[in-house]
C-alpha positions in Angstrom: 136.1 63.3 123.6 137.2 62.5 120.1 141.0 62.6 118.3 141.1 66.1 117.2 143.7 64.9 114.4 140.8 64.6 111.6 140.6 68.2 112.0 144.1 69.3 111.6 144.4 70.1 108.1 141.4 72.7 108.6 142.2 74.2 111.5 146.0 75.2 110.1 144.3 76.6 106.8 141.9 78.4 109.2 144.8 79.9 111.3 146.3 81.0 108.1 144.2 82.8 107.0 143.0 84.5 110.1 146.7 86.4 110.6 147.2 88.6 107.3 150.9 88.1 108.3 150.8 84.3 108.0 149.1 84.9 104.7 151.6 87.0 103.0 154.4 84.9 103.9 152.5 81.6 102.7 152.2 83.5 98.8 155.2 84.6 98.7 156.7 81.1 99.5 154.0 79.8 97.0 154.8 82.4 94.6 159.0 81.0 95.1 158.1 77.6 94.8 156.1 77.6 91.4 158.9 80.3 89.9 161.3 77.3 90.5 159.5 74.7 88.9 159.2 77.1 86.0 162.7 77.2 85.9 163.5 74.0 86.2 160.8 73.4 83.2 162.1 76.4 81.0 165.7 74.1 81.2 164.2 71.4 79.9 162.3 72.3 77.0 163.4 72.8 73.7 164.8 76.5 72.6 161.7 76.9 70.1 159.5 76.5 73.5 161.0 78.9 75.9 159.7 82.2 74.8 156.3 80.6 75.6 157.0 79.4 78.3 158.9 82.7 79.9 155.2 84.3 78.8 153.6 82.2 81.0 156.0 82.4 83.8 155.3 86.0 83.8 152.2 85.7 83.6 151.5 83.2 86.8 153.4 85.7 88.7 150.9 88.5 88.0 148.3 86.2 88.8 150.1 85.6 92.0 151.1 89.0 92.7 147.6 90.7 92.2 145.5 89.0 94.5 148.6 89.6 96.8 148.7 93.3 96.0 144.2 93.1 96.2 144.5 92.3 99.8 147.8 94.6 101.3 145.5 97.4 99.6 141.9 96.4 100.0 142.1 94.2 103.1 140.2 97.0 105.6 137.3 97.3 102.4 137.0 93.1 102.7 136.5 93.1 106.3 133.8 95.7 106.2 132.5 93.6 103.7 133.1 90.3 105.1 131.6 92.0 108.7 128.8 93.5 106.7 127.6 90.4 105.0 127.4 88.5 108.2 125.6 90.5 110.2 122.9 90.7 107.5 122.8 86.9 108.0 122.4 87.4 111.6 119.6 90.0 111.2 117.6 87.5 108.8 118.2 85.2 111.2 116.7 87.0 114.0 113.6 87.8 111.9 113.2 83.9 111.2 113.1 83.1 115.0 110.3 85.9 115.5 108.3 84.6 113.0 109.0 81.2 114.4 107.8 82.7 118.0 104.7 84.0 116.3 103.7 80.7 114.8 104.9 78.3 117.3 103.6 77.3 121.0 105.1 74.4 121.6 108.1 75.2 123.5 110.6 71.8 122.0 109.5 72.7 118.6 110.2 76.3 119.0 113.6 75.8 120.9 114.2 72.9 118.0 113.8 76.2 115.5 116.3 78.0 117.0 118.2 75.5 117.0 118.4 75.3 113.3 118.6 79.2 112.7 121.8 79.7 114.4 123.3 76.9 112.8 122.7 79.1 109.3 125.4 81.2 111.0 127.4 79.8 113.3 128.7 76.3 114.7 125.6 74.9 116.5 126.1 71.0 116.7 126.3 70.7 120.5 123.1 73.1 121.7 121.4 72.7 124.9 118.9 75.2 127.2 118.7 74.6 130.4 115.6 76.2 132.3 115.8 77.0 136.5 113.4 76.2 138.8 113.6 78.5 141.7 111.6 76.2 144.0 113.8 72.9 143.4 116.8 74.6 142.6 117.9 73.0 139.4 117.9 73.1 136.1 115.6 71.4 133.6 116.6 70.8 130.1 113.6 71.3 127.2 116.0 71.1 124.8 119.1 69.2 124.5 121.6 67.9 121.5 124.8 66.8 122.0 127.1 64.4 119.4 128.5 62.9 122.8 126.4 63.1 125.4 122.9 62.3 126.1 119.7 64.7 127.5 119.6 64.6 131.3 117.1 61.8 132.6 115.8 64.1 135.5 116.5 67.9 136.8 120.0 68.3 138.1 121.5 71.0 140.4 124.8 71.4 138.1 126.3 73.2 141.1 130.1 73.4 140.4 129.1 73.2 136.5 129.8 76.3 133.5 126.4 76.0 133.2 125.4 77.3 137.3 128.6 79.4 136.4 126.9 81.5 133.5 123.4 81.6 135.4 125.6 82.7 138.8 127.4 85.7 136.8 124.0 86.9 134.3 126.3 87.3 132.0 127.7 86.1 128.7 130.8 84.1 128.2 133.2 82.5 126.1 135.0 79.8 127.9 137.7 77.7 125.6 139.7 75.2 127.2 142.3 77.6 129.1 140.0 80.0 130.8 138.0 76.4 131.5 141.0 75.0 133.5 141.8 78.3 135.0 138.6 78.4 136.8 138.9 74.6 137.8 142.1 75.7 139.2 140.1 78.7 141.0 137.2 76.1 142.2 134.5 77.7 140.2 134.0 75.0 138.9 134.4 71.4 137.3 134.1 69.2 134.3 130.5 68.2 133.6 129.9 65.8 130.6 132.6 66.0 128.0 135.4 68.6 127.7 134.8 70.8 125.2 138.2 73.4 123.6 135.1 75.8 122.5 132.4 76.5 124.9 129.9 79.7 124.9 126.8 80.2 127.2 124.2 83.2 126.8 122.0 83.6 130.1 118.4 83.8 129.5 117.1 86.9 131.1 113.4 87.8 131.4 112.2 91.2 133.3 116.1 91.6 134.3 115.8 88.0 135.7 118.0 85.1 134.8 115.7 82.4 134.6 118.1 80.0 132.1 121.3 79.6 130.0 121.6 78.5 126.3 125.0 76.3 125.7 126.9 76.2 122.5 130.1 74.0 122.7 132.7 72.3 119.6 134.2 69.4 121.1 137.3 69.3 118.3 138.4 72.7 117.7 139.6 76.0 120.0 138.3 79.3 119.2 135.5 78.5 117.2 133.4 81.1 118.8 134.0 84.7 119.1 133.1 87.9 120.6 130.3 89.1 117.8 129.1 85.8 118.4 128.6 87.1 121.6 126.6 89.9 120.6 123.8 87.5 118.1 123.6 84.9 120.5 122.6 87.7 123.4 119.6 89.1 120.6 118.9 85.2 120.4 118.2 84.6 124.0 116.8 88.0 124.7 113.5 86.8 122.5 114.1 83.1 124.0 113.3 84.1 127.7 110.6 86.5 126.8 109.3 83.6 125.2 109.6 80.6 128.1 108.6 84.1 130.4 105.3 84.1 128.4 104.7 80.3 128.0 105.3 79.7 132.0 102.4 82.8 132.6 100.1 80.8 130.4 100.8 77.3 131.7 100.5 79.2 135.4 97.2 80.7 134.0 96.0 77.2 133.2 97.1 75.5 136.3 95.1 78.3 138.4 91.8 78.0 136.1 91.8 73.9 136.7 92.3 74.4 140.4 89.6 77.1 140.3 87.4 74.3 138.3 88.5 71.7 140.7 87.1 74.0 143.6 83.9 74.7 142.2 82.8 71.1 141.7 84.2 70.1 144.8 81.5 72.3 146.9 77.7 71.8 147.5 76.1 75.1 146.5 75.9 76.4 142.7 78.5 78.7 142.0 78.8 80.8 138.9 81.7 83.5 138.6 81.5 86.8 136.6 84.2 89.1 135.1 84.1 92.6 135.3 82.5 92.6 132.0 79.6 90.6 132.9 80.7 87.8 131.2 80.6 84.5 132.9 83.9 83.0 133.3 82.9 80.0 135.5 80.3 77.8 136.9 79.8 74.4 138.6 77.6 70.7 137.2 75.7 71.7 140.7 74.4 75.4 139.5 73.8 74.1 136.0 71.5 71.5 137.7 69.9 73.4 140.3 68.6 76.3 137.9 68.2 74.1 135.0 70.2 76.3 132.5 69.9 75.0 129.1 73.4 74.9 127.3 72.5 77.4 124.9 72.1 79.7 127.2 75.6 78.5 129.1 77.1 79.1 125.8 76.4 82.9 125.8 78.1 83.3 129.3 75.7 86.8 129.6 75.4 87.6 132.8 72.5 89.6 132.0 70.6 87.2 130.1 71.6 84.6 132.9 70.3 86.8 135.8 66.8 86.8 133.9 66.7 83.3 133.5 66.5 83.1 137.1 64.9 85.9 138.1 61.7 84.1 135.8 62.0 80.6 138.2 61.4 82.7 141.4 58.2 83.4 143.4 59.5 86.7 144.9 62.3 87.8 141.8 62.4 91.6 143.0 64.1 91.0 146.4 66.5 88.9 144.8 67.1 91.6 141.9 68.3 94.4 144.8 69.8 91.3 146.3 72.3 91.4 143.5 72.5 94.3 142.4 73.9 95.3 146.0 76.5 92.4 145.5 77.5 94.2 142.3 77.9 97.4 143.4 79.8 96.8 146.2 82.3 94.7 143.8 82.4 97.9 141.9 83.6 99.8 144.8 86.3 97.4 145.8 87.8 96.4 142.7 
């Protein structure tokens, strides 16, 4: 973990200005010190200059005064404002990463967009999802970026980490260093990588199923991250775990159709599988050889037209017509 000294000076004009209290003091005492340089200046110069300068002595403190006045007065109107403005920048950022899920199927590249969409809006350096595997019990990591530490070699169980602690509780968190060393304390769990003062993690929930958790972390400063951060990042995930929901069905779907595939050449007879639209969805090398289908016809996949084919190589086509035809209605019955 980095010297958060570099990051002093930034971190006491950002605490300044998050307490109206600390502001108002901090003008006033600006306001005090500049009137006694004027002083000090009106002193020196010559008689002949002092009336202008008095004119603009009065006129620094209205400058000084009115924002001063602007925000005792206004301040509720700015923070509407302030809220206002970002939450249309969260909203164009949600729209963004559905466009994204719409033109994207590579999982990395669509986590990688993400990625960059929250960063529009929030502090996103350190991001990292990491996917469960209910069979193996641990986590995989499609996505990982971290200015200290580097992507996971293999799948690890995390156990005692924030990470198993988010996926555990299904719930979002913000975890900054003193709630961190409370729940060491409580053996929930234990540092993991690099301590981090600013830590969030959003579960990933599919079908009311935790199935992952997306990690945001600053490694410098406290209380980067806050409770309508909260709120965007759980829209953000909600459309991330429908979208790794959807991309494990298809990769499933694939995995079945090649063992399927795998089947069908493996046996001796010719095989040829229909849908329920008469479409033909699969066939074995050995049924392509032992009808002599040409590939034109293959490339139809019409049951009908296929059927006919056939029916024109036999000696006796009519008994095996009501042959299949009984197989087909009985399908119909049971499906």
């Amino acid at each position: 973990m980095n010297n958060p000294s570099s990051h002093k000076s930034s971190k006491i004009a950002r605490e300044v200005f998050k307490s109206p209290g600390r502001l108002v003091i901090s003008l006033i005492l600006g306001m005090f010190v500049i009137d006694i340089g004027i002083t000090f200046l009106l002193r020196a110069l010559p008689i002949s200059y002092k009336n202008v300068a008095g004119l603009l002595d009065g006129l620094l403190l209205v400058i000084l005064i009115g924002p001063l006045l602007y925000f005792l007065v206004f301040r509720p109107e700015l923070k509407y404002l302030v809220n206002n403005m970002r939450l249309q920048k969260e909203d164009q950022i949600l729209y963004e990463i559905t466009e994204g899920m719409t033109s994207t199927s590579n999982l990395e590249e669509l986590l990688k967009l993400i990625h960059e969409s929250i960063s529009k809006v929030l502090y996103a350096e350190n991001c990292f999802f990491a996917l469960y595997d209910d069979e193996t019990a641990r986590f995989s990591f499609p996505y990982f970026v971290d200015k200290y530490d580097d992507p996971p070699a293999e799948d690890l169980s995390l156990e005692k980490s924030c990470t198993a602690y988010i996926f555990k509780k299904g719930k979002s968190m913000l975890i900054p260093g003193d709630v961190f060393l409370k729940l060491v304390d409580e053996g929930e769990v234990e540092l993991v990588g690099s301590f981090s003062p600013s830590w969030v993690g959003i579960p990933l929930k599919a079908s009311s199923k935790t199935i992952g958790v997306m990690v945001l972390q600053h490694y410098e400063e406290e209380n980067i991250y806050d409770e309508g951060h909260l709120r965007f990042l759980d829209s953000v995930a909600s459309q991330v775990a429908n979208v790794i929901e959807r991309k494990r069905a298809e990769e499933e779907l694939e995995r079945s159709v090649s063992l399927l595939a795998a089947t069908l050449e493996a046996v001796a007879e010719g095989i040829a599988v229909v849908d329920k639209s008469m479409k033909i969805t699969h066939y074995n090398q050995k049924f392509v050889e032992m009808w002599e289908i040409p590939e034109s016809l293959l490339k139809e996949r019409d049951d009908a037209k296929l059927r006919s084919f056939m029916f024109n190589k036999l000696s006796n086509p009519d008994k095996y017509k009501n042959i299949t035809e009984q197989i087909y209605k009985v399908e119909e019955k049971t499906s």
